[in-house]
Every structure is written in C-alpha cells, then in structure tokens.
mmJSON file of the N, C-alpha and C atoms, coordinates in Angstrom:
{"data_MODEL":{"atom_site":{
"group_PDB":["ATOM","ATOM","ATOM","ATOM","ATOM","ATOM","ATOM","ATOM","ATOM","ATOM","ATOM","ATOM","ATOM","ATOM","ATOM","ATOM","ATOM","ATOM","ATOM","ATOM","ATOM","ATOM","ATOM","ATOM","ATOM","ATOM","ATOM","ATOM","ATOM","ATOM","ATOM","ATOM","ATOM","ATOM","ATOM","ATOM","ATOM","ATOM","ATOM","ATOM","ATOM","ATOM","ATOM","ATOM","ATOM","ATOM","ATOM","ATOM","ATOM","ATOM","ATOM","ATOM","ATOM","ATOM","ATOM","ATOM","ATOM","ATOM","ATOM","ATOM","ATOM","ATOM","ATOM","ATOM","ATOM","ATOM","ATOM","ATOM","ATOM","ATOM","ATOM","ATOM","ATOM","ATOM","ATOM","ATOM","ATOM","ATOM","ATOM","ATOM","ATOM","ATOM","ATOM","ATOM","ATOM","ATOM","ATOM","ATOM","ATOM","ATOM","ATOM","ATOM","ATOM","ATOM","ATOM","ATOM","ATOM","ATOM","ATOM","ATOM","ATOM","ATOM","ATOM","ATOM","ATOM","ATOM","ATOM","ATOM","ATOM","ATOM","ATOM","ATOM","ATOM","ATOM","ATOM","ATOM","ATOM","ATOM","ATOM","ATOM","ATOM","ATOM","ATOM","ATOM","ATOM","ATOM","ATOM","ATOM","ATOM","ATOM","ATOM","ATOM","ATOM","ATOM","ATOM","ATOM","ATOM","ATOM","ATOM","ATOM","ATOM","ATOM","ATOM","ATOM","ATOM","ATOM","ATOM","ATOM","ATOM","ATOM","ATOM","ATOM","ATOM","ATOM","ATOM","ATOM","ATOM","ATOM","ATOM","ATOM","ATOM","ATOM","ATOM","ATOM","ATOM","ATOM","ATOM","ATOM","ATOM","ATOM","ATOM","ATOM","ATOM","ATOM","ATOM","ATOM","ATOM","ATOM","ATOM","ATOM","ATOM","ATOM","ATOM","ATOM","ATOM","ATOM","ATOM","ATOM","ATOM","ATOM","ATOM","ATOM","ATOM","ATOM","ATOM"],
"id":[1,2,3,4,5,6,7,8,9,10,11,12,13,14,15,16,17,18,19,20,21,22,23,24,25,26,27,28,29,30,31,32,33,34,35,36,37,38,39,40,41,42,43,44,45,46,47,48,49,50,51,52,53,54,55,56,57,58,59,60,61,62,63,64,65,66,67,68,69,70,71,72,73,74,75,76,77,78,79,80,81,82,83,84,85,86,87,88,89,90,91,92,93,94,95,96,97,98,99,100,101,102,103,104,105,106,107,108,109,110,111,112,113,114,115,116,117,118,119,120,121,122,123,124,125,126,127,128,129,130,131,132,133,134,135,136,137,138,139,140,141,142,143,144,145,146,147,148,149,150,151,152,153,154,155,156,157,158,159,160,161,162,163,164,165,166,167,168,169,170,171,172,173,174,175,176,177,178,179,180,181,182,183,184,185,186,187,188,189,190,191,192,193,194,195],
"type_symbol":["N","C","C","N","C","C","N","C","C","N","C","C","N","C","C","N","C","C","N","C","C","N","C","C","N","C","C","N","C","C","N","C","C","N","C","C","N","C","C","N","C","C","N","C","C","N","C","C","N","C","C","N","C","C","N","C","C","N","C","C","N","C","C","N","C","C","N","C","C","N","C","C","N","C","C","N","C","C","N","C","C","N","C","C","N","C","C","N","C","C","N","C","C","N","C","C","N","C","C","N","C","C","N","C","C","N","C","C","N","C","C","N","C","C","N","C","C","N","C","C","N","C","C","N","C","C","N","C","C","N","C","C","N","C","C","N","C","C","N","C","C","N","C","C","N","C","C","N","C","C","N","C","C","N","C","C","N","C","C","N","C","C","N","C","C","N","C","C","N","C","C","N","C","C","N","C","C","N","C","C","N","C","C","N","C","C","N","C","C","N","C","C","N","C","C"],
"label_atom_id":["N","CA","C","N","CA","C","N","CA","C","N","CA","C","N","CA","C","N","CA","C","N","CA","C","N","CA","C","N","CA","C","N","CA","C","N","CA","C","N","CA","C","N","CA","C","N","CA","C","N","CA","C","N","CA","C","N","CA","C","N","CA","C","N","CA","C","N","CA","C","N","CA","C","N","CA","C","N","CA","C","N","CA","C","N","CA","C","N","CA","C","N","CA","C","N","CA","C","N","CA","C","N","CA","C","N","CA","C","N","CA","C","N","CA","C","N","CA","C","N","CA","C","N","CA","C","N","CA","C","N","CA","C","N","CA","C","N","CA","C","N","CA","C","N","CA","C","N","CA","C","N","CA","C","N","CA","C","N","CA","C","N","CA","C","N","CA","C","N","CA","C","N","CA","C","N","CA","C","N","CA","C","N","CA","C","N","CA","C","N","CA","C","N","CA","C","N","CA","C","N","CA","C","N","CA","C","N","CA","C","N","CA","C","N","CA","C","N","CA","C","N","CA","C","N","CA","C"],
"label_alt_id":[null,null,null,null,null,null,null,null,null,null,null,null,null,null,null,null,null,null,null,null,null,null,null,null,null,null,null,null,null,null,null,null,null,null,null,null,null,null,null,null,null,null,null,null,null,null,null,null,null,null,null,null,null,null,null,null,null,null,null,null,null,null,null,null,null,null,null,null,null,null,null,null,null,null,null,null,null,null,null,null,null,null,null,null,null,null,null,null,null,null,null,null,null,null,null,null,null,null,null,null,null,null,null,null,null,null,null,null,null,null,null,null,null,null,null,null,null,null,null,null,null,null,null,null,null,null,null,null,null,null,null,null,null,null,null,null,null,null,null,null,null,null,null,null,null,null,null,null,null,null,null,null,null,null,null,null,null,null,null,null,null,null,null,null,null,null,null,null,null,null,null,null,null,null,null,null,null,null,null,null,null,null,null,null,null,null,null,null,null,null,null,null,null,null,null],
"label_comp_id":["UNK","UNK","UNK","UNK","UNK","UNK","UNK","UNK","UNK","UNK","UNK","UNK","UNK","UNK","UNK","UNK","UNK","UNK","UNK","UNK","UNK","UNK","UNK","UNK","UNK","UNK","UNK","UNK","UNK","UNK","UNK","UNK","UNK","UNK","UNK","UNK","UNK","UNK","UNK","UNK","UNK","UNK","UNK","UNK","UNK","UNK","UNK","UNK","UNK","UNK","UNK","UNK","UNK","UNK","UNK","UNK","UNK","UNK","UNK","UNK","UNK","UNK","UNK","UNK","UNK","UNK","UNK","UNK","UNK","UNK","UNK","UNK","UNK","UNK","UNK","UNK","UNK","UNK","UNK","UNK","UNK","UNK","UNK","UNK","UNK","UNK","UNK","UNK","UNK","UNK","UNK","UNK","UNK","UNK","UNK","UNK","UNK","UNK","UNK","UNK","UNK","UNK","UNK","UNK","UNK","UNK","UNK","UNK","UNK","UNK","UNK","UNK","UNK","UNK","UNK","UNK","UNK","UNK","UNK","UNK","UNK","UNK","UNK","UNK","UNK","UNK","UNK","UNK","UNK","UNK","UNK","UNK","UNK","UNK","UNK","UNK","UNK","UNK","UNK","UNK","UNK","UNK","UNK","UNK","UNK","UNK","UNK","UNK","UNK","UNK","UNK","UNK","UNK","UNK","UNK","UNK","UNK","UNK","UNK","UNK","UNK","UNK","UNK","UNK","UNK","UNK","UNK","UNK","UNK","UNK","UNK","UNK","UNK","UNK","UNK","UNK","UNK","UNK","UNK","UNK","UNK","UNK","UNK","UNK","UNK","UNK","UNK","UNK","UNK","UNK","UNK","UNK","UNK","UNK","UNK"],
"label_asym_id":["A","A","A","A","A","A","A","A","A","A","A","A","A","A","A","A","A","A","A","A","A","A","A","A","A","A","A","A","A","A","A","A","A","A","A","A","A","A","A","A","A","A","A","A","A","A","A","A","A","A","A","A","A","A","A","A","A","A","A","A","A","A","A","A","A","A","A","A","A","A","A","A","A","A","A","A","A","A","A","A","A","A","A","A","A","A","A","A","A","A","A","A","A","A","A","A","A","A","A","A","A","A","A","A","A","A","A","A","A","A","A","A","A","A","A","A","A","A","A","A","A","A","A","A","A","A","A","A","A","A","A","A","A","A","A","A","A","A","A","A","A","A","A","A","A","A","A","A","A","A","A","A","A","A","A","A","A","A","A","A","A","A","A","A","A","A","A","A","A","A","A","A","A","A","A","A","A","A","A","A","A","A","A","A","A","A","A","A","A","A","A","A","A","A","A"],
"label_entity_id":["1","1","1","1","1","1","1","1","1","1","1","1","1","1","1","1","1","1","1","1","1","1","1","1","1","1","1","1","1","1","1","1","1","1","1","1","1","1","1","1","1","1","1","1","1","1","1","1","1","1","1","1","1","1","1","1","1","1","1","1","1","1","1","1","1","1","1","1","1","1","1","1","1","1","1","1","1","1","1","1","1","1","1","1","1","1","1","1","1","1","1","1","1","1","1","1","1","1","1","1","1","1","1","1","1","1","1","1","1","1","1","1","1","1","1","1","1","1","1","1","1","1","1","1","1","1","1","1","1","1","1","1","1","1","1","1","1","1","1","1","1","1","1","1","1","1","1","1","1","1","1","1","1","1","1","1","1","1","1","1","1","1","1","1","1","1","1","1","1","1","1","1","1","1","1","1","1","1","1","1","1","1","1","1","1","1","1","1","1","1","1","1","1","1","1"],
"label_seq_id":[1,1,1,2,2,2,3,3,3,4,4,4,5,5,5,6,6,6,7,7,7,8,8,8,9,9,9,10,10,10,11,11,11,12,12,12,13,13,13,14,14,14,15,15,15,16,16,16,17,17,17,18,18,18,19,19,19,20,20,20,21,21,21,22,22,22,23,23,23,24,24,24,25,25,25,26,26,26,27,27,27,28,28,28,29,29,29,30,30,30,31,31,31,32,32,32,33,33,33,34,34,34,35,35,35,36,36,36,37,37,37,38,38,38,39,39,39,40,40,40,41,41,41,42,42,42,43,43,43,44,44,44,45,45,45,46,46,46,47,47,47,48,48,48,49,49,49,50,50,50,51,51,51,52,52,52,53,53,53,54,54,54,55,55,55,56,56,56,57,57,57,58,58,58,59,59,59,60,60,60,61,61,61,62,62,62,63,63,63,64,64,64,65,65,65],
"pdbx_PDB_ins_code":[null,null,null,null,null,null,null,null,null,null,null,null,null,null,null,null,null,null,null,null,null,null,null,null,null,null,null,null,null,null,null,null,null,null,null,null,null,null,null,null,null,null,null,null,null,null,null,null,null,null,null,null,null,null,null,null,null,null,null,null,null,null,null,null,null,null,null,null,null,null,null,null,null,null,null,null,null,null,null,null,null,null,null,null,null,null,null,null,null,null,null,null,null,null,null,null,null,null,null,null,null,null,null,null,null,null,null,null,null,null,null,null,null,null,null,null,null,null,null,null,null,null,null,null,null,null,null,null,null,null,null,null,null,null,null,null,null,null,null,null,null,null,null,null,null,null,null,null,null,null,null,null,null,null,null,null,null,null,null,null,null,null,null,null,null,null,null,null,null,null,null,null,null,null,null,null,null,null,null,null,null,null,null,null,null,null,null,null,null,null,null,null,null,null,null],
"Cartn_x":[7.722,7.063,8.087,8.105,8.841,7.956,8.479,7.493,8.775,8.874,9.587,8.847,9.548,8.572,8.866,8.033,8.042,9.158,9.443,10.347,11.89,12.063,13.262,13.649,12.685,12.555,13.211,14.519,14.582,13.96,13.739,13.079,12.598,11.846,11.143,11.637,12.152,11.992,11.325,10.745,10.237,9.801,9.86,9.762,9.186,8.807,8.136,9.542,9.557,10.659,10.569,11.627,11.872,10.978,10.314,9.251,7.313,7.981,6.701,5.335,5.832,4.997,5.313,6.512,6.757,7.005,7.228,6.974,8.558,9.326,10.875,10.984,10.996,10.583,12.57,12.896,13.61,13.323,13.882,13.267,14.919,15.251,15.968,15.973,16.817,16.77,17.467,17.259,17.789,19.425,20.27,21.172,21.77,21.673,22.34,21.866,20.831,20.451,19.778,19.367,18.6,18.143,16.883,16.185,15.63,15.655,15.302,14.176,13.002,12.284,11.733,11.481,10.64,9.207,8.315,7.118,6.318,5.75,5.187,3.547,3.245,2.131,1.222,1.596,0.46,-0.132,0.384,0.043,-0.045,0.294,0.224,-0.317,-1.65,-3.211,-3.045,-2.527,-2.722,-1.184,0.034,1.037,0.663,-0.525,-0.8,-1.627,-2.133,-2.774,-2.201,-1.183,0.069,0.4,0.711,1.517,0.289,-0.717,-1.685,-1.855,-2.003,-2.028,-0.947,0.204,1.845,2.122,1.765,2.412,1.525,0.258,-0.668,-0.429,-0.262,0.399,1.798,2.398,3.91,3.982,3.177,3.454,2.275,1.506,1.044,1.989,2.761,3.364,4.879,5.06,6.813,6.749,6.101,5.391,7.238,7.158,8.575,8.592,9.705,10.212,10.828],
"Cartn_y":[127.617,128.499,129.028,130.326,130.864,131.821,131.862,132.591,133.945,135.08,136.068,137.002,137.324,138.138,139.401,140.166,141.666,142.529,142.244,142.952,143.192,141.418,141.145,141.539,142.123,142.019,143.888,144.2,145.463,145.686,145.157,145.615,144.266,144.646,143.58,144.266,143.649,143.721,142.777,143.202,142.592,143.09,142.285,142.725,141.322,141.948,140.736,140.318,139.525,138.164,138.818,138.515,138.718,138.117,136.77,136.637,137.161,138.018,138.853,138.17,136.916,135.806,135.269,135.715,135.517,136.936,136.217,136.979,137.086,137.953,137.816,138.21,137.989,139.029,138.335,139.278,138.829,139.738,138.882,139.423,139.749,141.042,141.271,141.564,140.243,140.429,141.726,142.024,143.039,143.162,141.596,141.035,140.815,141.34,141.565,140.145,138.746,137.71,138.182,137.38,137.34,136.448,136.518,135.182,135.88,134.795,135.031,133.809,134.755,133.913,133.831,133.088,133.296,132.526,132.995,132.365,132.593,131.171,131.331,132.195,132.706,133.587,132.951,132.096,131.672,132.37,133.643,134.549,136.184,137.219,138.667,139.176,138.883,139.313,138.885,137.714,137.627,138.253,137.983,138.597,140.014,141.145,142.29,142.341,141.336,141.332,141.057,140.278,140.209,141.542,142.08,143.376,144.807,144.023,145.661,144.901,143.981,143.66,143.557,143.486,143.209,144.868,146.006,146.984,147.599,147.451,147.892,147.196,145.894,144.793,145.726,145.817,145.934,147.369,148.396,149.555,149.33,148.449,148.776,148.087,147.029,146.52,146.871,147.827,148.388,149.963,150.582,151.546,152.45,152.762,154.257,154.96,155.913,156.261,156.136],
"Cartn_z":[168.261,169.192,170.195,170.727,171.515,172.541,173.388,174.619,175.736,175.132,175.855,176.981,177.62,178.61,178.684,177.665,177.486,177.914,179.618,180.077,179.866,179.303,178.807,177.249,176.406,175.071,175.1,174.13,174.425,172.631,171.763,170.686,169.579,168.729,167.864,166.36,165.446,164.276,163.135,162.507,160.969,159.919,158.92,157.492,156.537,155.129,154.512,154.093,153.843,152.585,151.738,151.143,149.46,148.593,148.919,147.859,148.24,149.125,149.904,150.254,150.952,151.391,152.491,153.288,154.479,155.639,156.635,157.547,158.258,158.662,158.733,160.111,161.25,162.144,163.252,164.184,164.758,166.51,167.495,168.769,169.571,170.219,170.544,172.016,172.856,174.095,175.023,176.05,176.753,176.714,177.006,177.251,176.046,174.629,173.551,172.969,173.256,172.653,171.475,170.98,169.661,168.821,168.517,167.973,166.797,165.981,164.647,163.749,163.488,162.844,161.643,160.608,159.228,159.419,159.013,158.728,157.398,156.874,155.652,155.866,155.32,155.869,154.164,153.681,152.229,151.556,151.866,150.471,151.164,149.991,150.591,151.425,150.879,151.892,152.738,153.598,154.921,155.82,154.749,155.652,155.527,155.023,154.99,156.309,156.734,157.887,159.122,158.789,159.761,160.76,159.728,159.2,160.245,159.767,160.211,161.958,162.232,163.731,164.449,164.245,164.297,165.048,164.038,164.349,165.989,165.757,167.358,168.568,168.599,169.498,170.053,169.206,169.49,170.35,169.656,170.482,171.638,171.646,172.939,174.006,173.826,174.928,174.759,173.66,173.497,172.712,173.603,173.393,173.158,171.934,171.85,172.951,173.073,174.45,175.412],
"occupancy":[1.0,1.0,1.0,1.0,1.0,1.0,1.0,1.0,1.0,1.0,1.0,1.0,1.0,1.0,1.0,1.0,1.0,1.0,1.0,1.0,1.0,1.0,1.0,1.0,1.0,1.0,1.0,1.0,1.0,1.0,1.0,1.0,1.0,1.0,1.0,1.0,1.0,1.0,1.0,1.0,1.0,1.0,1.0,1.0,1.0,1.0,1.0,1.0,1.0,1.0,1.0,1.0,1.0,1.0,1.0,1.0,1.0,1.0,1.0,1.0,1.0,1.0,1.0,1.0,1.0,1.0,1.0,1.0,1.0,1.0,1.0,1.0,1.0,1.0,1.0,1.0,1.0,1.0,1.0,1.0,1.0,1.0,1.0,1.0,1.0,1.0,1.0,1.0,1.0,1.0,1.0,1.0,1.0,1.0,1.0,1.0,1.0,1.0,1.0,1.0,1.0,1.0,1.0,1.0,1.0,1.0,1.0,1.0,1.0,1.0,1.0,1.0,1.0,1.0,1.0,1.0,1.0,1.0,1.0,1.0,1.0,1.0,1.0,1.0,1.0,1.0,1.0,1.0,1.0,1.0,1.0,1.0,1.0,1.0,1.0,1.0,1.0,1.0,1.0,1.0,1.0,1.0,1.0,1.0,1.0,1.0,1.0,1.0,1.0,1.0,1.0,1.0,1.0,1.0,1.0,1.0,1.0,1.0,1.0,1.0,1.0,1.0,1.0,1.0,1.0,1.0,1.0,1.0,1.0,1.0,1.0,1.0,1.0,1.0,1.0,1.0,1.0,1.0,1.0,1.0,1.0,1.0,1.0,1.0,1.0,1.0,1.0,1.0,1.0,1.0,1.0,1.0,1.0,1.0,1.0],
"B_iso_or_equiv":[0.0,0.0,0.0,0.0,0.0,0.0,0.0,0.0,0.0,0.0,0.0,0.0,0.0,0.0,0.0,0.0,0.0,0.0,0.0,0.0,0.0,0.0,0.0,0.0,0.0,0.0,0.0,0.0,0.0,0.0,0.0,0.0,0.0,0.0,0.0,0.0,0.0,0.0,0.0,0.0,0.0,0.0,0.0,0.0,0.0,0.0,0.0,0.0,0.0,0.0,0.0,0.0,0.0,0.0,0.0,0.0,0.0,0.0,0.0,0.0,0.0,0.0,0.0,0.0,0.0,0.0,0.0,0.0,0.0,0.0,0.0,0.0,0.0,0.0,0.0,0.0,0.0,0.0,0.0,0.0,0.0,0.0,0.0,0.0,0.0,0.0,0.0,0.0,0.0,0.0,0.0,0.0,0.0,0.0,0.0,0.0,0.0,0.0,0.0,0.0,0.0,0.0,0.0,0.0,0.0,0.0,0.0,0.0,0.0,0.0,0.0,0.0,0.0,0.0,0.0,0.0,0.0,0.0,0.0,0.0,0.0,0.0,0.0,0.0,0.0,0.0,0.0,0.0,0.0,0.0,0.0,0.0,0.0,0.0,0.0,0.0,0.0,0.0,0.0,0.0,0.0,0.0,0.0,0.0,0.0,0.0,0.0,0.0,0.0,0.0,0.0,0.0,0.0,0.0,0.0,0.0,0.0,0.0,0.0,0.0,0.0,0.0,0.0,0.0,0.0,0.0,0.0,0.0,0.0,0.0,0.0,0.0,0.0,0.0,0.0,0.0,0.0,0.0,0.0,0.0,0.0,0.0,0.0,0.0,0.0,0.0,0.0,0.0,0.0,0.0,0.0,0.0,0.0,0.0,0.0],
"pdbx_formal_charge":[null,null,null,null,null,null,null,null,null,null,null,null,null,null,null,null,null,null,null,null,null,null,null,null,null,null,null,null,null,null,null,null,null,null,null,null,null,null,null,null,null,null,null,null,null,null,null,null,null,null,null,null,null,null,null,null,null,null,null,null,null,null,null,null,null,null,null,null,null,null,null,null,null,null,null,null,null,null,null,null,null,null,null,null,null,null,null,null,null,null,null,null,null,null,null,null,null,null,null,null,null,null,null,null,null,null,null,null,null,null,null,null,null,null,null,null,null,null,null,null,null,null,null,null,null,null,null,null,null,null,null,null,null,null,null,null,null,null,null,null,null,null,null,null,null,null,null,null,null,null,null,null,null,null,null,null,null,null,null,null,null,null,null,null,null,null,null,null,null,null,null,null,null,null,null,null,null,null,null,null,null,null,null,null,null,null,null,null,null,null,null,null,null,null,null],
"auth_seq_id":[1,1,1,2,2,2,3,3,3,4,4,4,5,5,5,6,6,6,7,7,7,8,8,8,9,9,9,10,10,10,11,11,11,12,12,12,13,13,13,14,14,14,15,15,15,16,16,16,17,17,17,18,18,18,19,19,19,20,20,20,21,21,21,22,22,22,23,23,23,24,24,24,25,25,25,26,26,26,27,27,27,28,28,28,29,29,29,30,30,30,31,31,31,32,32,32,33,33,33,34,34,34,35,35,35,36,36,36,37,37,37,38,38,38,39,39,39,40,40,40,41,41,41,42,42,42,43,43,43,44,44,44,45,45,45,46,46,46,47,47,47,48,48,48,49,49,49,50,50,50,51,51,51,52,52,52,53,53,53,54,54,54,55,55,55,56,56,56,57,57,57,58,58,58,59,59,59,60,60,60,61,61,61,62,62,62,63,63,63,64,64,64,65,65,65],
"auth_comp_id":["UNK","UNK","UNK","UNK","UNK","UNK","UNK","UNK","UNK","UNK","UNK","UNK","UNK","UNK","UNK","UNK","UNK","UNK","UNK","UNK","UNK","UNK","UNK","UNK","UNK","UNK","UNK","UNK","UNK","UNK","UNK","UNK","UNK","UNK","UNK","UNK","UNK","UNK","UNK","UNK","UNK","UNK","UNK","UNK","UNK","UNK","UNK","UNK","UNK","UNK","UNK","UNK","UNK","UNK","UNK","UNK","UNK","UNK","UNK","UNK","UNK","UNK","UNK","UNK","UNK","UNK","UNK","UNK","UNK","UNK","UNK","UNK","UNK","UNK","UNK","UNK","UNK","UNK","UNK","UNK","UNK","UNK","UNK","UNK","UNK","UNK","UNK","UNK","UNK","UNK","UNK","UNK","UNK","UNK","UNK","UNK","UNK","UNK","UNK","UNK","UNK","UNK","UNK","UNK","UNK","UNK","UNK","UNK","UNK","UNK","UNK","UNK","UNK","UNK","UNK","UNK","UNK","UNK","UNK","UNK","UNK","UNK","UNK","UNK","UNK","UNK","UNK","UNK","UNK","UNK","UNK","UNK","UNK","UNK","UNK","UNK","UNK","UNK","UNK","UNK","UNK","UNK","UNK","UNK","UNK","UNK","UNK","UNK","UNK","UNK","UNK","UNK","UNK","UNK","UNK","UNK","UNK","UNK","UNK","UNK","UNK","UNK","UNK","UNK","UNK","UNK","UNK","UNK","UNK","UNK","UNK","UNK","UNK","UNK","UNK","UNK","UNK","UNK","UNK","UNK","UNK","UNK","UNK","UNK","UNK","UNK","UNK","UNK","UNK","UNK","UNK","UNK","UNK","UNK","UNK"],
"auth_asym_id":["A","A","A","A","A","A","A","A","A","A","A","A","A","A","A","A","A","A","A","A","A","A","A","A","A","A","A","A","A","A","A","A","A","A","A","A","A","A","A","A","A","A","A","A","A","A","A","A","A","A","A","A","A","A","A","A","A","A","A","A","A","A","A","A","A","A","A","A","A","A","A","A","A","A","A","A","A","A","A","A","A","A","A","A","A","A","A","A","A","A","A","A","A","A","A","A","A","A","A","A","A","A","A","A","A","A","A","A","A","A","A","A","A","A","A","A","A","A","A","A","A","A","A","A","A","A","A","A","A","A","A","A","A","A","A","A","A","A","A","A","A","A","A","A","A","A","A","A","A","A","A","A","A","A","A","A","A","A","A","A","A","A","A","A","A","A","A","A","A","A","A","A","A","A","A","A","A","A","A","A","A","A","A","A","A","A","A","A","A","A","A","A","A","A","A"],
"auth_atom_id":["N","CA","C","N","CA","C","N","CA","C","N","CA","C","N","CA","C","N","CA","C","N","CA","C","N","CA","C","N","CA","C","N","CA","C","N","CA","C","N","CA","C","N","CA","C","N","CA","C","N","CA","C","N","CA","C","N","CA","C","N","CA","C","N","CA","C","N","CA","C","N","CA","C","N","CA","C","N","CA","C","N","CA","C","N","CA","C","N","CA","C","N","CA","C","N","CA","C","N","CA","C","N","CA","C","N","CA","C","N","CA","C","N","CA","C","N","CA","C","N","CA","C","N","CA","C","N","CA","C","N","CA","C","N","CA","C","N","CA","C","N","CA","C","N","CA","C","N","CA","C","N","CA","C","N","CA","C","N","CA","C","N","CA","C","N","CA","C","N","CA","C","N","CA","C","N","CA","C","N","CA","C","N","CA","C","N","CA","C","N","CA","C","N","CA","C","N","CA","C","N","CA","C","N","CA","C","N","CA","C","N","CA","C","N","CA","C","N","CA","C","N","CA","C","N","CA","C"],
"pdbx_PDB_model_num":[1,1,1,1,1,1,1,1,1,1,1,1,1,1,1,1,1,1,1,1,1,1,1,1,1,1,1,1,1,1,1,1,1,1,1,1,1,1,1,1,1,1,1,1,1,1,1,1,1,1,1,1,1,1,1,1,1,1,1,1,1,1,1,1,1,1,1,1,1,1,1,1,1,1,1,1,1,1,1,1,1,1,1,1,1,1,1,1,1,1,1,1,1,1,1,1,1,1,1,1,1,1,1,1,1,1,1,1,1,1,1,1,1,1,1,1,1,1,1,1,1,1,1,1,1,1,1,1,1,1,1,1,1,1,1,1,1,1,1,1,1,1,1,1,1,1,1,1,1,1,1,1,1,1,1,1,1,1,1,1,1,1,1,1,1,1,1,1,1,1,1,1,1,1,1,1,1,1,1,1,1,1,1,1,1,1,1,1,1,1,1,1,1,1,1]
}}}
C-alpha cells in the first residue's frame, strides 16, 4: 500500500502485463521519484474494470493541462 498526495504526484502511468492479468501502473513524483507497481487483477474482466475506473479517477484529480 502506498499513500501520495496528489499535489506531489506530477503524472501516473499504467498498462496491462504481458500476460494481460495484471495491472502495471507506476507513480511519478514531482521531484523526479518514482514508484512502481504490479498487481494481480485474477483475470481480464476485472483488470478491464480496473482500466474503465483508473482512467476517470485520474483525470479528475490530474486533469491534462
């Protein structure tokens, strides 16, 4: 578990795994840090759900621009 505070976060990346069952995501601090995470998501359908709540989250609190 990790806990960043929006302000410090200058961008979010992720993508599925190569065996398209995980979740690859990495968090990029203001200050050039960087954390990197995998998660097993137990099957497509739910890292597809990941995926569809992941992207609205993100631009509402790291809205482009």
């Amino acid at each position: 578990s990790a806990d960043f505070p929006w302000h410090e976060i200058r961008s979010v990346h992720y993508k599925a795994g190569p065996n398209g069952k995980t979740l690859m995501m990495a968090v990029i601090h203001i200050d050039g840090r960087f954390y990197e995470c995998v998660v097993d998501a137990k099957g497509r359908d739910l890292l597809g759900q990941w995926f569809a709540q992941l992207a609205p989250v993100l631009g509402y609190y790291r809205p482009m621009g």
